[in-house]
FIDO-532620 format. One record per residue (C-alpha): residue number from 1; residue in one letter; x, y, z. Coordinates in steps of 0.25 Angstrom, whole numbers. Layout:
REM FIDO-532620
NODE  nr rest  east north    up
NODE NUM    A     X     Y     Z
...
//
This chain:
REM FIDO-532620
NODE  nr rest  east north    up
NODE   1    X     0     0     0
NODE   2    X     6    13    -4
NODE   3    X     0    26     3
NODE   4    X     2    42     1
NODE   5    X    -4    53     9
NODE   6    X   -13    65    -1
NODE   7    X   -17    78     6
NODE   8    X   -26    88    -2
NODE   9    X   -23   103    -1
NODE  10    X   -31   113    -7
NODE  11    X   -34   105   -21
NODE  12    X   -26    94   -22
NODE  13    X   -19    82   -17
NODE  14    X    -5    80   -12
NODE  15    X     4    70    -5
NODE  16    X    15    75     4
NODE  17    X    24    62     1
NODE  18    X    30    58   -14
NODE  19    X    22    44   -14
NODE  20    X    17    41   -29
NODE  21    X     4    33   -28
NODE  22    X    -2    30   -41
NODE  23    X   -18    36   -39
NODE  24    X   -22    24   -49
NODE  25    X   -18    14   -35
NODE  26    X   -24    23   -25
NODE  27    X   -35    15   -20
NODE  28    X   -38    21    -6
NODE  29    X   -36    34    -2
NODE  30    X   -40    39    14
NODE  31    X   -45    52    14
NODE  32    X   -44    60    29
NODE  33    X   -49    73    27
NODE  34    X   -57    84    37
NODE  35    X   -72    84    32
NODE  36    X   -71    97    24
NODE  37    X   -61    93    17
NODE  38    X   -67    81    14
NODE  39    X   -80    89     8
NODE  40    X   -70    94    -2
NODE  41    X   -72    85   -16
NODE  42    X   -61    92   -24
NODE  43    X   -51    84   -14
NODE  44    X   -59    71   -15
NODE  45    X   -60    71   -30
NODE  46    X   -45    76   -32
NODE  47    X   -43    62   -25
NODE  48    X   -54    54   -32
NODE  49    X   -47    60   -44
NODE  50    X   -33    56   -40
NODE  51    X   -35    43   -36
NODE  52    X   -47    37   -45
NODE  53    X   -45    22   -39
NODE  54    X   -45    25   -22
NODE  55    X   -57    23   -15
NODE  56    X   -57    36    -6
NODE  57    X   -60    33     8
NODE  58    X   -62    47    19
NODE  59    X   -63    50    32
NODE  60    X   -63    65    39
NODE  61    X   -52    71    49
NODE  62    X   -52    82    58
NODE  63    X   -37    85    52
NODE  64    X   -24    78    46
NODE  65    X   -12    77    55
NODE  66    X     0    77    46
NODE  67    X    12    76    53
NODE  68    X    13    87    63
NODE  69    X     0    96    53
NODE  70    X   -15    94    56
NODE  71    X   -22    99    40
NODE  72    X   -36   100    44
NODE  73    X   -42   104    29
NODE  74    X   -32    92    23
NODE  75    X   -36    79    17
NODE  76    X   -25    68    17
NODE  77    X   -27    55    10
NODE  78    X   -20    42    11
NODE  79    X   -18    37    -3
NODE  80    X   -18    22    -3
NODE  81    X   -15    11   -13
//
């Protein structure tokens, strides 16, 4: 199983490490978002788009912890495949 973290911010998707998935292999991805930024569809169907075999399964947060940061408007997805 290969994995890779995405974060949306502002319109569109980045991963902070170089790990090349191929979006054709993606067949999960776990979206952690707050529920406003889960109300937004450009961010969804950007990832839809992106990765047109994963089942997309989410869930809401209060925030996202990353390293010593809390982002409380950022959704960050685990890419698995």
């Amino acid at each position: 199983m290969l994995s890779a973290e995405l974060f949306w911010d502002k319109n569109s998707w980045h991963t902070p490490e170089n790990t090349p998935i191929e979006a054709q292999a993606v067949q999960l991805i776990l979206l952690f978002a707050d529920v406003s930024a889960l109300e937004d569809s450009e961010a969804l169907d950007a990832l839809a788009l992106a990765y047109p075999k994963a089942q997309i399964v989410g869930a809401s947060t209060a925030g996202t912890i990353e390293s010593a940061s809390v982002h409380t408007t950022t959704r960050r997805e685990p890419v698995l495949r």
